[in-house]
Residue frames as a rotation matrix with the C-alpha (Angstrom) as fourth column:
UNK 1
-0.727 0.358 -0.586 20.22
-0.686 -0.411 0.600 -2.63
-0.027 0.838 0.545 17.97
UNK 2
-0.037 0.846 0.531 16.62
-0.484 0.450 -0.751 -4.30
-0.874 -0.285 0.393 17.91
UNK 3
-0.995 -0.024 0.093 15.51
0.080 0.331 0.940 -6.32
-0.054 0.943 -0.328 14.99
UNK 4
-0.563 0.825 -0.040 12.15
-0.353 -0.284 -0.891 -5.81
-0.747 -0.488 0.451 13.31
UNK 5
-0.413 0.685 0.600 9.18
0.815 0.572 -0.092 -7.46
-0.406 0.452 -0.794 11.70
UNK 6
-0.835 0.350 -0.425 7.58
-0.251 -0.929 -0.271 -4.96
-0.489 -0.120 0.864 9.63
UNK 7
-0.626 0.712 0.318 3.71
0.657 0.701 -0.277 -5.97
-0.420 0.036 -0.907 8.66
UNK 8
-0.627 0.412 -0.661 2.28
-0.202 -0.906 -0.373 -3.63
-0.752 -0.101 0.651 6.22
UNK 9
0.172 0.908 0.382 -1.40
0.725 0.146 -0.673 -3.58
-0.667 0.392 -0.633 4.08
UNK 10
-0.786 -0.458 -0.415 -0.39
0.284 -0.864 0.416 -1.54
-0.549 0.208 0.809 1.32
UNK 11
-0.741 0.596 0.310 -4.16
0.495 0.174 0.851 -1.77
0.453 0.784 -0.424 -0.19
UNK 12
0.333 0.926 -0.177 -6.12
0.706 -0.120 0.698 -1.66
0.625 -0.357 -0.694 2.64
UNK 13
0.195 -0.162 -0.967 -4.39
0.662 -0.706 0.252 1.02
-0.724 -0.689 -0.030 4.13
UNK 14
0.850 0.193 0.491 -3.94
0.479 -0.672 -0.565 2.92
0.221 0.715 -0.663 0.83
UNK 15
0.494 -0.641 -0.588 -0.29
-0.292 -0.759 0.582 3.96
-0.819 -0.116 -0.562 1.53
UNK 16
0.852 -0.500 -0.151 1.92
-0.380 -0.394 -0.837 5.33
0.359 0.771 -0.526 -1.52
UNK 17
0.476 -0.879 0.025 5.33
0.676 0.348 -0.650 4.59
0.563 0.326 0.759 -2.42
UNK 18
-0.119 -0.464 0.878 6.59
-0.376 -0.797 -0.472 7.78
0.919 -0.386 -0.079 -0.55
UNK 19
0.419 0.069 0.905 4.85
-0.908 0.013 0.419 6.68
0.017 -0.998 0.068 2.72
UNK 20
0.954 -0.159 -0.255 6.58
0.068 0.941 -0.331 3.11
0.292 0.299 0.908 2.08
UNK 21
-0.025 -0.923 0.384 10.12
0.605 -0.320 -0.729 4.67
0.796 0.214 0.566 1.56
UNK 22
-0.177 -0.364 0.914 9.94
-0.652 -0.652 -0.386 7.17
0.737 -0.665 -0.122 4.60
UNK 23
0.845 0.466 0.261 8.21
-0.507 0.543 0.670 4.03
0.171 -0.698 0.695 7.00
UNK 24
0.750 -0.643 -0.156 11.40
0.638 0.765 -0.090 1.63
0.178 -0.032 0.984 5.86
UNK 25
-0.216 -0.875 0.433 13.89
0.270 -0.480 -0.835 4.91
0.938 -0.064 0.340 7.00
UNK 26
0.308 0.120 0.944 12.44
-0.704 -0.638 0.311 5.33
0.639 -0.761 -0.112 9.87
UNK 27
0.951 0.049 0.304 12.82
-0.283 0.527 0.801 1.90
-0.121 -0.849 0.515 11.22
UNK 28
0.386 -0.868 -0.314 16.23
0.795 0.485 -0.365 1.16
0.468 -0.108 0.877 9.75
UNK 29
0.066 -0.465 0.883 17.12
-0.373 -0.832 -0.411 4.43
0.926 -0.302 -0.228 12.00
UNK 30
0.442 0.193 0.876 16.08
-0.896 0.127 0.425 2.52
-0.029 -0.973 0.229 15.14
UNK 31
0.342 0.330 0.880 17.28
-0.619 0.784 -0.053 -1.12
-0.707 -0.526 0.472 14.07
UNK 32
-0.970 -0.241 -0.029 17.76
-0.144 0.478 0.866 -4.13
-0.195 0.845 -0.499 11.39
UNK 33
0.056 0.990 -0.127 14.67
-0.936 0.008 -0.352 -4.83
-0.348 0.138 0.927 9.76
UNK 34
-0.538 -0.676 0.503 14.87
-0.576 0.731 0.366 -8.62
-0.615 -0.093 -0.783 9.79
UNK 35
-0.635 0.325 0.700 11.39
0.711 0.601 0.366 -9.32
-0.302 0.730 -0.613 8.03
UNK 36
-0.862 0.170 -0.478 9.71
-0.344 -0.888 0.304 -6.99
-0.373 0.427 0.824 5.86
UNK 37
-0.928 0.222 0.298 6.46
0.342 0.824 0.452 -8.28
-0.145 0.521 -0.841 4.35
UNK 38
-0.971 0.181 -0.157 3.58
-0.239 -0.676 0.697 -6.47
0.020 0.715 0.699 1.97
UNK 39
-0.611 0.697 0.375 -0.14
0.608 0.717 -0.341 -7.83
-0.506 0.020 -0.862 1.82
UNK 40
0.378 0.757 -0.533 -2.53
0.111 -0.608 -0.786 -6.56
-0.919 0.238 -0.314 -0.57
UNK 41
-0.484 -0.741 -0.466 0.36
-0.356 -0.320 0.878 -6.19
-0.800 0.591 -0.108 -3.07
UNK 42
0.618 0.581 0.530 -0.77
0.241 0.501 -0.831 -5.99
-0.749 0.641 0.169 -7.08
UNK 43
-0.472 -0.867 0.161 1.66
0.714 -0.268 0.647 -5.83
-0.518 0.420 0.745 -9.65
UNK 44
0.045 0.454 0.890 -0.74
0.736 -0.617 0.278 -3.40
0.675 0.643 -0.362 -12.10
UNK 45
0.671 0.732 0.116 -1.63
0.463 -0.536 0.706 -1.73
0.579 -0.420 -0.699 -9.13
UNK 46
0.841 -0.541 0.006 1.45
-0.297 -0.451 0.842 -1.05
-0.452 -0.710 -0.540 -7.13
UNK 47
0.967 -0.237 0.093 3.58
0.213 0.555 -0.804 -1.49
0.139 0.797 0.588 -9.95
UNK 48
-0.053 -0.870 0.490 7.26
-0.487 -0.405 -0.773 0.66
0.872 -0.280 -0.403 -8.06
UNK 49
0.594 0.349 0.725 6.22
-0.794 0.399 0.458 -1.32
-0.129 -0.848 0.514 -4.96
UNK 50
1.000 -0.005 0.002 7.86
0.005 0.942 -0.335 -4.35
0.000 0.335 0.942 -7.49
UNK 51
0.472 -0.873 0.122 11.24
0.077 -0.097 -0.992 -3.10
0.879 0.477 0.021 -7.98
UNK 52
-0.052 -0.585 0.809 11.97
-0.896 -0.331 -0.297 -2.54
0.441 -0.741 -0.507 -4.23
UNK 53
0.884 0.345 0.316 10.36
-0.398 0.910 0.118 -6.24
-0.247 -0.230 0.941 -3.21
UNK 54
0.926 -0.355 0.125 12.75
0.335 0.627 -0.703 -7.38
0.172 0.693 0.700 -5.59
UNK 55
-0.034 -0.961 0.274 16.03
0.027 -0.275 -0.961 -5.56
0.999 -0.026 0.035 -4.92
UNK 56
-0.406 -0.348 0.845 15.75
-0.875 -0.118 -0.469 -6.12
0.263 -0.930 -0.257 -1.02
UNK 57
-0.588 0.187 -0.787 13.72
-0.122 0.942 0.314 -9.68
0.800 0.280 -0.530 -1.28
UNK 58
-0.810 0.351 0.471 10.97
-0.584 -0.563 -0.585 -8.80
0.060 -0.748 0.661 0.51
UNK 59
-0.572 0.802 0.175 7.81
0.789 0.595 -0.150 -11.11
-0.224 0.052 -0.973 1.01
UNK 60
-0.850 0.518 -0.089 4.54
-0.523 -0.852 0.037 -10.01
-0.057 0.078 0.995 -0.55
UNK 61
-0.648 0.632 0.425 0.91
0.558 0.774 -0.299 -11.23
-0.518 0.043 -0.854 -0.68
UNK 62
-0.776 0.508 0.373 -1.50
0.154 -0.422 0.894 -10.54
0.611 0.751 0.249 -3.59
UNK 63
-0.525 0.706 0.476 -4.93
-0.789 -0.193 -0.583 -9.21
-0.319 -0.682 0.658 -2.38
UNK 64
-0.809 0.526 0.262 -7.42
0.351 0.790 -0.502 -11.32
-0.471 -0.315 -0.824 -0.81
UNK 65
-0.798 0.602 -0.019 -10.98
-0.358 -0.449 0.819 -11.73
0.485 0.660 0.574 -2.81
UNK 66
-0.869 0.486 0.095 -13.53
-0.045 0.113 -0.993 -11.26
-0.493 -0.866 -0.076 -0.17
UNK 67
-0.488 0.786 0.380 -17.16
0.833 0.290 0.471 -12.64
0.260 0.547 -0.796 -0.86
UNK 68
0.493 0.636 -0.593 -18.47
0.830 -0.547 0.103 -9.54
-0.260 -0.544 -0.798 1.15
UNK 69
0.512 -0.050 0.857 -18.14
0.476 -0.814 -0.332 -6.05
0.715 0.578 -0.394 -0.01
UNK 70
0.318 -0.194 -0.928 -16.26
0.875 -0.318 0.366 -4.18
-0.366 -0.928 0.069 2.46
UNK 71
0.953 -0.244 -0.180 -14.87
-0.268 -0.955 -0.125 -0.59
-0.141 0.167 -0.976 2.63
UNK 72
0.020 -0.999 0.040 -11.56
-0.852 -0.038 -0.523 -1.73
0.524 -0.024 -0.852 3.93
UNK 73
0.866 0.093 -0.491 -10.62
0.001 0.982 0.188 -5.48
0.499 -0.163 0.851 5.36
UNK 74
0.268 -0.782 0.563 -7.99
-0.722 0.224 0.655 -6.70
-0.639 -0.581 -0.504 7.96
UNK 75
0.212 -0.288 -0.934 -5.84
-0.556 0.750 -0.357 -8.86
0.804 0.595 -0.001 6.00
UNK 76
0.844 0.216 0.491 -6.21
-0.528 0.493 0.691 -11.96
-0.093 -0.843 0.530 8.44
UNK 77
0.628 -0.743 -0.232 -2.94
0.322 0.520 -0.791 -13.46
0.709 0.422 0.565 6.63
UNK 78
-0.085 -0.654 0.751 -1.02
-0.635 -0.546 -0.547 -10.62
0.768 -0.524 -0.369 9.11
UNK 79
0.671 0.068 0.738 -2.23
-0.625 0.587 0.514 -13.23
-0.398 -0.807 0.437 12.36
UNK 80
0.993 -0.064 -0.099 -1.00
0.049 0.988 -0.145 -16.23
0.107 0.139 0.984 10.80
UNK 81
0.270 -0.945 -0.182 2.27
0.634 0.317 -0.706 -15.28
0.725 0.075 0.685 9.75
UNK 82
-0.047 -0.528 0.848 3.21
-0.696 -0.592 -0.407 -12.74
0.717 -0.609 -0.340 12.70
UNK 83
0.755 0.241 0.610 2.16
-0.617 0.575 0.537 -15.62
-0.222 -0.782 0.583 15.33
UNK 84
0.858 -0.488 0.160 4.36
0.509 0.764 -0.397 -18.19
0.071 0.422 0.904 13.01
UNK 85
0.086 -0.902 0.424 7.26
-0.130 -0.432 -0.893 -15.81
0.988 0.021 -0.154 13.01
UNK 86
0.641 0.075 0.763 6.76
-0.721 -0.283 0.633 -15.50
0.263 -0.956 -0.127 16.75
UNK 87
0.697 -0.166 0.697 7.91
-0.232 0.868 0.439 -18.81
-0.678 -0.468 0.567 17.20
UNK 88
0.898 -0.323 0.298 10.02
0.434 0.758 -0.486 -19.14
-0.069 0.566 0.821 14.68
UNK 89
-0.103 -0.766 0.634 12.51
0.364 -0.622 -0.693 -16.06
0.926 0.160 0.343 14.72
UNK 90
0.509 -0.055 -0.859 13.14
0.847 -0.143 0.512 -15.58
-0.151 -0.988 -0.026 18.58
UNK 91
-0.591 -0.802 -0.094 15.81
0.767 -0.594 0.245 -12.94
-0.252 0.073 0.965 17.42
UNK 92
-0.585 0.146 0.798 13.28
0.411 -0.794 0.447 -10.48
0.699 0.589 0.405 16.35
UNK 93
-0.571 0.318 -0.757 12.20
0.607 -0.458 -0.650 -7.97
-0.553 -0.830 0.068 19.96
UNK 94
-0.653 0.314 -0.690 10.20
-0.213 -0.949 -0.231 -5.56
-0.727 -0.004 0.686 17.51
UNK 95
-0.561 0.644 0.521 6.92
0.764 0.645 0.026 -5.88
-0.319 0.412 -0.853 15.63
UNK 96
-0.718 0.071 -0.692 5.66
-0.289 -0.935 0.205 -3.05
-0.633 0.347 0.692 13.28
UNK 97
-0.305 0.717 0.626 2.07
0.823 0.530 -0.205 -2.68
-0.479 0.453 -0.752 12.09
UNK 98
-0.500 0.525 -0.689 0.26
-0.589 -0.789 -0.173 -0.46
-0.635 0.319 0.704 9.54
UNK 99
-0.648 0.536 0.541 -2.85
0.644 0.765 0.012 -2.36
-0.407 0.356 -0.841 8.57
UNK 100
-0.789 0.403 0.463 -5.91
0.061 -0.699 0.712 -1.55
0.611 0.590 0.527 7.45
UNK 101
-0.125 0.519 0.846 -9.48
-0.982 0.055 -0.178 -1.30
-0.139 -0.853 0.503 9.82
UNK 102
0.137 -0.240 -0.961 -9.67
0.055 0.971 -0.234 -4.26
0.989 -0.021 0.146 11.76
UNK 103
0.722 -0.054 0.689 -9.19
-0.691 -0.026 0.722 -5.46
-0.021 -0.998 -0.056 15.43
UNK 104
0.319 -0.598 -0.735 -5.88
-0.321 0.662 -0.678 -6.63
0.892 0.452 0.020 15.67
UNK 105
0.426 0.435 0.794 -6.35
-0.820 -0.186 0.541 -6.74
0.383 -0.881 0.277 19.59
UNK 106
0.957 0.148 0.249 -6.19
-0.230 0.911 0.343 -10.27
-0.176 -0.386 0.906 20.06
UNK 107
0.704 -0.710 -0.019 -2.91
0.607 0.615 -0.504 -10.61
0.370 0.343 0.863 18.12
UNK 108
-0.031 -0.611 0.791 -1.25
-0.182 -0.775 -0.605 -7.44
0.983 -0.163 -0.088 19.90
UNK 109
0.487 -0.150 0.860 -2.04
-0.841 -0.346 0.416 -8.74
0.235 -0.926 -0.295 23.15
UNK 110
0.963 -0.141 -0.232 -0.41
0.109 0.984 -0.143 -12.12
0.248 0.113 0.962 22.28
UNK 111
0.333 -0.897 0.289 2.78
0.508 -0.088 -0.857 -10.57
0.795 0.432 0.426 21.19
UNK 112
-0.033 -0.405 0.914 2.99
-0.905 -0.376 -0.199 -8.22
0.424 -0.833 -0.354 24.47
UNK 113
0.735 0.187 0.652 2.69
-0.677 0.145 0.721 -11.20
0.040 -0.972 0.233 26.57
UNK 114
0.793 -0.572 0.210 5.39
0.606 0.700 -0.378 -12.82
0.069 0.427 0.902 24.60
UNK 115
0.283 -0.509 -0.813 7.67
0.228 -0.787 0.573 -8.94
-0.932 -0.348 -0.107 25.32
UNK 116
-0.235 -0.112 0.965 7.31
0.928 -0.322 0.189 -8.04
0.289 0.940 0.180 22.00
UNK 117
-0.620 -0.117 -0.775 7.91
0.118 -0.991 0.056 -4.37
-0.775 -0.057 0.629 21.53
UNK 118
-0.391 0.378 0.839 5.33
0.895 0.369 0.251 -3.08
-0.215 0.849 -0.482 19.32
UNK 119
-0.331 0.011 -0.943 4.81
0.138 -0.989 -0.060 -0.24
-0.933 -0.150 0.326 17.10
UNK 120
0.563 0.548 0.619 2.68
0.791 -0.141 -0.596 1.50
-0.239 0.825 -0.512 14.63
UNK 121
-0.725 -0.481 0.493 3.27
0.635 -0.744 0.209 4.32
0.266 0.464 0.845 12.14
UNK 122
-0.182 0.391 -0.902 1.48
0.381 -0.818 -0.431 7.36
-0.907 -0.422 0.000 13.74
UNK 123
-0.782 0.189 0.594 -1.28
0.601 -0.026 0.799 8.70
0.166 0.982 -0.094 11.19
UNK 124
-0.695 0.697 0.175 -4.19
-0.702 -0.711 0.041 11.00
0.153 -0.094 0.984 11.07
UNK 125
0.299 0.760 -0.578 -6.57
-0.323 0.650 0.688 8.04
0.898 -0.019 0.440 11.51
UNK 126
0.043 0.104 0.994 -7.80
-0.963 0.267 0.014 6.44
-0.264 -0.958 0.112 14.53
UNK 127
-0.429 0.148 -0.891 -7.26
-0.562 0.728 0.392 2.98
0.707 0.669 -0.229 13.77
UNK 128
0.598 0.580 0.554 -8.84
-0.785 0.283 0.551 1.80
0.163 -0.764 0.624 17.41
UNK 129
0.537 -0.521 -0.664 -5.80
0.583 0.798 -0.154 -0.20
0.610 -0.304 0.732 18.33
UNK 130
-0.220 -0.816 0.535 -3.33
-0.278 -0.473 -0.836 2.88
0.935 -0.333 -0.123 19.27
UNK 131
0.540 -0.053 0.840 -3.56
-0.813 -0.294 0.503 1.95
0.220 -0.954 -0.202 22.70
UNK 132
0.946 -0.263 0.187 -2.20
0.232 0.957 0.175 -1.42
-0.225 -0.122 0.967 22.20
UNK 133
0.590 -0.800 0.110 1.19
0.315 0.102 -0.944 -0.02
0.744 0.591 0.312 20.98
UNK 134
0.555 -0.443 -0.704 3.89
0.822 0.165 0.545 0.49
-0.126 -0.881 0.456 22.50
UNK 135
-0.826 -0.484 -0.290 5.36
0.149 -0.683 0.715 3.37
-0.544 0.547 0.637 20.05
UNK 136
0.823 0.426 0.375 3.84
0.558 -0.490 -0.670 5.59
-0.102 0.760 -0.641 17.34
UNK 137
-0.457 -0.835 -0.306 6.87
0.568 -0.539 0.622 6.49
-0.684 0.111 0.721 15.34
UNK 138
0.759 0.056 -0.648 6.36
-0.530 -0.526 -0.665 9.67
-0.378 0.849 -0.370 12.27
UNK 139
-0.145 -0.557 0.818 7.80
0.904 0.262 0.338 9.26
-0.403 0.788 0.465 9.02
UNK 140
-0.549 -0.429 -0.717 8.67
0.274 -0.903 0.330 11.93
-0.789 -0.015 0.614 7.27
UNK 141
-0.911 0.399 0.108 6.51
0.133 0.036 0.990 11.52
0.391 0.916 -0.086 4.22
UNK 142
-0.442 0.838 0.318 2.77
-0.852 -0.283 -0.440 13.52
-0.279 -0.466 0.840 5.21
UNK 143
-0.946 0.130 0.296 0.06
0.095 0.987 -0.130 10.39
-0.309 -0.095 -0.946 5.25
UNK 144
-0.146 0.942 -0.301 -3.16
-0.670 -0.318 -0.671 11.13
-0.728 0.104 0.678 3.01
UNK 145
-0.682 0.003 0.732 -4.38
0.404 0.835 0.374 8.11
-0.610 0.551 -0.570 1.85
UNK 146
-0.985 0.172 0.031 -6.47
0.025 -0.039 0.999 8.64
0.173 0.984 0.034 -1.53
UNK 147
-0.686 0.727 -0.021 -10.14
-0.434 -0.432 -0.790 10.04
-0.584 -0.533 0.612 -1.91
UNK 148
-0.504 0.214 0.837 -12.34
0.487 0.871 0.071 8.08
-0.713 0.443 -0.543 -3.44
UNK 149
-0.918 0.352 -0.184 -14.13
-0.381 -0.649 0.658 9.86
0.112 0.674 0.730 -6.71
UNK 150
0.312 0.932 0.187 -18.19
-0.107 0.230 -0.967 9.79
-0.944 0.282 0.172 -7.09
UNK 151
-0.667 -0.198 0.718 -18.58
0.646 0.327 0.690 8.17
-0.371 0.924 -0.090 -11.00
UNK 152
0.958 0.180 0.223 -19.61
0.283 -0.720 -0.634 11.55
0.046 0.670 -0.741 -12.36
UNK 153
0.638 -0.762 -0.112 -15.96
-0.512 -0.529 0.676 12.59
-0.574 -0.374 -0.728 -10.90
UNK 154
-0.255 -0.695 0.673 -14.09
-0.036 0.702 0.711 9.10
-0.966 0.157 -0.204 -12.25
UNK 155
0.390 0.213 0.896 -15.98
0.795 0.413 -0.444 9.49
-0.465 0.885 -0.008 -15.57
UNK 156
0.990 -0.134 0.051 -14.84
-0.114 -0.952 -0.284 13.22
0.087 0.275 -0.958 -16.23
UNK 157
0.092 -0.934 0.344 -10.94
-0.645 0.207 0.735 12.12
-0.758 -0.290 -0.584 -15.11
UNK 158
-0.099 -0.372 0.923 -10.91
0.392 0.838 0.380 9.21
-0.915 0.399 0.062 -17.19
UNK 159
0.795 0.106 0.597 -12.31
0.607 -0.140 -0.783 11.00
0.001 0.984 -0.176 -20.51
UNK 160
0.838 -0.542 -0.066 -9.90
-0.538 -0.840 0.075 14.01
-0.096 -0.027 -0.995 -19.49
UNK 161
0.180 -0.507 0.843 -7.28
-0.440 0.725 0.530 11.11
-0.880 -0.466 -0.093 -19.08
UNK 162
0.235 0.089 0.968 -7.79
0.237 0.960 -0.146 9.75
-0.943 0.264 0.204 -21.97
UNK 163
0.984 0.074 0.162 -7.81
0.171 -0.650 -0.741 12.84
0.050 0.757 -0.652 -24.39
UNK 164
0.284 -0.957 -0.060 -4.03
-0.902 -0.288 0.322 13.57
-0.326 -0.037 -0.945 -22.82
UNK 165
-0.014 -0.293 0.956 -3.04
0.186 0.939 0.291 9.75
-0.983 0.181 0.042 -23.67
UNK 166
0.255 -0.255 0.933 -3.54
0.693 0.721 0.008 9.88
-0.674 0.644 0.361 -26.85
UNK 167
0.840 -0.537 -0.079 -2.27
-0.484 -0.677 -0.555 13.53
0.244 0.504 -0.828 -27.77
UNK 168
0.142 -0.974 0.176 0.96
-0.640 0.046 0.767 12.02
-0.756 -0.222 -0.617 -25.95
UNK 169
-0.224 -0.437 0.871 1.29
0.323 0.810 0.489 8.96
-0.919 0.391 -0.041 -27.76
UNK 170
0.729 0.219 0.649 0.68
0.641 0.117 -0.759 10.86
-0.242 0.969 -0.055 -31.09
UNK 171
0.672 -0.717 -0.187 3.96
-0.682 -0.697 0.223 12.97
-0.290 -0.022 -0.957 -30.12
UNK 172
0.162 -0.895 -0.415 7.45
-0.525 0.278 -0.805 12.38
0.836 0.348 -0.425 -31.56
UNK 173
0.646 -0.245 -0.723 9.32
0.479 0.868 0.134 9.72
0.595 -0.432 0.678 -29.49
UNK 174
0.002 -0.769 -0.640 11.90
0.998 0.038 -0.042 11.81
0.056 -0.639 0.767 -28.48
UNK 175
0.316 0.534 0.784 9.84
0.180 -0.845 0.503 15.04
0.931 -0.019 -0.363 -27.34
UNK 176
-0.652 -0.603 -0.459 11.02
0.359 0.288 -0.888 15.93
0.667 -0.744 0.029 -24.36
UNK 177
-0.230 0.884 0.408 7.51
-0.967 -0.256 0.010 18.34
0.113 -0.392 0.913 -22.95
UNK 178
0.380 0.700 -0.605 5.73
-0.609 0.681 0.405 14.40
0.696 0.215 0.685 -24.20
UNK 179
-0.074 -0.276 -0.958 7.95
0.135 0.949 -0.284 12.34
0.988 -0.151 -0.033 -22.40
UNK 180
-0.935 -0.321 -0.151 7.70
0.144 0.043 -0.989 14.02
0.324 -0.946 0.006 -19.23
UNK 181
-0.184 0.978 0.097 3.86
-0.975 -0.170 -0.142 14.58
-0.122 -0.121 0.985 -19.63
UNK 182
0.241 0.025 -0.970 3.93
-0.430 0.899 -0.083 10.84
0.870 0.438 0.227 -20.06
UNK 183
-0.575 -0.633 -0.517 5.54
0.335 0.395 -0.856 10.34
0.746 -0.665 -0.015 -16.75
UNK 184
-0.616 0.675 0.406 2.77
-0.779 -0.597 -0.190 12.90
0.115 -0.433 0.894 -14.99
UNK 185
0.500 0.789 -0.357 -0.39
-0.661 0.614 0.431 10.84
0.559 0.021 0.829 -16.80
UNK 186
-0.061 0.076 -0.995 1.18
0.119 0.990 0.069 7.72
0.991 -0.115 -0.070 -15.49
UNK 187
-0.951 0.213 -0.225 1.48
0.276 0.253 -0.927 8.51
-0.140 -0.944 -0.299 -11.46
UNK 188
-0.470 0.838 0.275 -2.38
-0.845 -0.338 -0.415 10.04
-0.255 -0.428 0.867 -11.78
UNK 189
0.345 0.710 -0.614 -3.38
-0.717 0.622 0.315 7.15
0.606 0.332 0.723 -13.19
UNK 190
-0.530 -0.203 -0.824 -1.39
0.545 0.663 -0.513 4.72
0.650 -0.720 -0.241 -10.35
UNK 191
-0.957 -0.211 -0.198 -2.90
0.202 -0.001 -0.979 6.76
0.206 -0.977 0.044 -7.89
UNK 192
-0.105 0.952 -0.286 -6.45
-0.973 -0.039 0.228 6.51
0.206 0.302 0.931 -9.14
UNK 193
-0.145 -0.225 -0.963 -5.58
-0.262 0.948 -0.182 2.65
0.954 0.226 -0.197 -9.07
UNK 194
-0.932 -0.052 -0.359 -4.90
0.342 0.198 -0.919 2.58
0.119 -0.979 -0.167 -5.08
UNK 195
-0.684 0.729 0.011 -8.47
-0.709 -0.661 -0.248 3.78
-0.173 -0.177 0.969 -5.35
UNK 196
-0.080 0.494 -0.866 -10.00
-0.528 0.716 0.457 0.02
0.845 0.494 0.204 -6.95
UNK 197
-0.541 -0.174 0.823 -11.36
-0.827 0.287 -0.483 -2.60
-0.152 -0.942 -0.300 -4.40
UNK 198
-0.825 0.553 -0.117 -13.41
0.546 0.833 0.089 -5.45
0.147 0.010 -0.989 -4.07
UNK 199
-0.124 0.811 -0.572 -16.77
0.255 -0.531 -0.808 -2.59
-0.959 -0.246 -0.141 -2.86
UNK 200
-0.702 0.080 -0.707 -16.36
-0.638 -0.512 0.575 -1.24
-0.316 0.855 0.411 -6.75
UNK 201
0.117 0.871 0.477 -19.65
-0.288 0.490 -0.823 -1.87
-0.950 -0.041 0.308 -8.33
UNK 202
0.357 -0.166 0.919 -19.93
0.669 0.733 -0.127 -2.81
-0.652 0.660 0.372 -11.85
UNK 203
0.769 0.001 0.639 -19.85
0.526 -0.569 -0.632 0.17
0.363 0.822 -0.438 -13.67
UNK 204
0.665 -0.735 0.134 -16.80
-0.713 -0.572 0.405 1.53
-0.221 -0.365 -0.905 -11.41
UNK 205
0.127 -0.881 0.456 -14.80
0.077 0.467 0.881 -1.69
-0.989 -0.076 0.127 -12.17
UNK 206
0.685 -0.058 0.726 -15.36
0.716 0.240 -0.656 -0.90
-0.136 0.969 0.206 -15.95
UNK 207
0.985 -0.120 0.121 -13.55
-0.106 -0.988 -0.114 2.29
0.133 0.100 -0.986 -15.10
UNK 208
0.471 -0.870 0.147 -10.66
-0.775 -0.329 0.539 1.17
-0.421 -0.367 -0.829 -13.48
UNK 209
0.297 -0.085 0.951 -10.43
0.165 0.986 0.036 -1.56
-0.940 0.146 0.307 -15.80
UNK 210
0.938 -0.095 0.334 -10.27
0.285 -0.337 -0.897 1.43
0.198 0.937 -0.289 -18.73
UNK 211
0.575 -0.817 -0.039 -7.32
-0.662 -0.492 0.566 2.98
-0.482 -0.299 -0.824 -16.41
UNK 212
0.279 -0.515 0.810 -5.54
-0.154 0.809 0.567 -0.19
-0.948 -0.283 0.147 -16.30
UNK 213
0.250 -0.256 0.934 -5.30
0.941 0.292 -0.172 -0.57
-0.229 0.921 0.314 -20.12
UNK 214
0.979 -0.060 0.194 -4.32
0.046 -0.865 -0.499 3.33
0.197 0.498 -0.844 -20.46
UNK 215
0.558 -0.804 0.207 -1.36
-0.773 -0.411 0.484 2.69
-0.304 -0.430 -0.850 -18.38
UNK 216
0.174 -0.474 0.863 -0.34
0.473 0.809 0.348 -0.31
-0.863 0.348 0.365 -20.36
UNK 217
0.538 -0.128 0.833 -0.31
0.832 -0.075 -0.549 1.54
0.133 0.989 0.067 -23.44
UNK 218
0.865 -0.435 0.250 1.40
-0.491 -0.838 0.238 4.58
0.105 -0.329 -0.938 -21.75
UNK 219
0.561 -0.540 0.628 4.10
-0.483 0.404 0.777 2.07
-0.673 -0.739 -0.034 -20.55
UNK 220
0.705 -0.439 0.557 5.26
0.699 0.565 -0.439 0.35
-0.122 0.698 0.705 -24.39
């Protein structure tokens, strides 16, 4: 049985709780997963992301605030600590990435010349590394990371968003139709959220800054 490192960008790759949960069954199908570790992680933002961290004591890193706008960033933290593990956990033969764009080149040919086994999570995207792996396992959960909205799109969602919020919260407590329309509004609004970056101009960060306080008040 192999042990593995699993390195994953849940921001800058934009992957959901489902694709999380089917990635961490596929590898415990092949192995032990000896280190597990998140980057990008926001508690508002990836707020079920917290409860599994915590009940398996995973490592996470908050996102990085980049002076340059970018679509999508390599989190450069993934070198440091996959090189530092290298040397430090000899017991671990397997090394699982799912980043975001980026050239992680330099650090994938390190690890092969060190006989790391190394594998990605096989995705509709090209991520211009797949040759460097050694695997591309599936997961069972389909991969479609989130479309961004134009702010004629995010302003029409949020008012529409906002009208259901506050018919719900003017329902009886122990409606059952309200409480599960309560449970709806919140995942569209998390998965608008996986949709916020450092590129959001001003008037898009007022938006996802209105989300962010709908789903607190959805949540008392």
């Amino acid at each position: 049985m192999s042990n593995i490192a699993l390195f994953i960008d849940i921001d800058n790759a934009k992957v959901t709780l489902p694709v999380f949960e089917s990635i961490l069954k596929a590898l415990k199908k092949r192995g032990k997963l000896s280190f597990v570790k998140l980057y990008g992680f926001n508690e508002r933002k990836h707020l079920k992301f917290g409860d599994i961290i915590e009940e398996n004591g995973y490592e996470s890193a908050p996102t990085m605030r980049f002076k340059k706008r970018a679509k999508s960033q390599l989190d450069t933290r993934i070198f440091v600590d996959a090189v530092k593990l290298y040397y430090t956990a000899e017991h671990i033969d397997e090394y699982c990435f799912m980043a975001g764009a980026g050239d992680l080149v330099p650090l994938l040919s390190f690890l092969r010349a060190g006989g790391i086994n190394l594998i990605t999570i096989k995705t509709p995207e090209i991520t211009g590394n797949d040759h460097m792996f050694d695997e591309a396992i599936e997961i069972d959960e389909e991969y479609n990371p989130p479309v961004k909205l134009s702010k004629v799109q995010m302003r029409k969602r949020l008012a529409a968003l906002s009208a259901r919020s506050k018919k719900i919260m003017s329902s009886d407590d122990d409606d059952e139709d309200a409480i599960a329309e309560r449970e709806e509004l919140i995942r569209e609004i998390e998965g608008l959220l996986y949709l916020k970056d450092e590129a959001n101009d001003e008037e898009e960060a007022e938006m996802y800054s209105a989300l962010e306080s709908l789903l607190d008040v959805l949540k008392i």
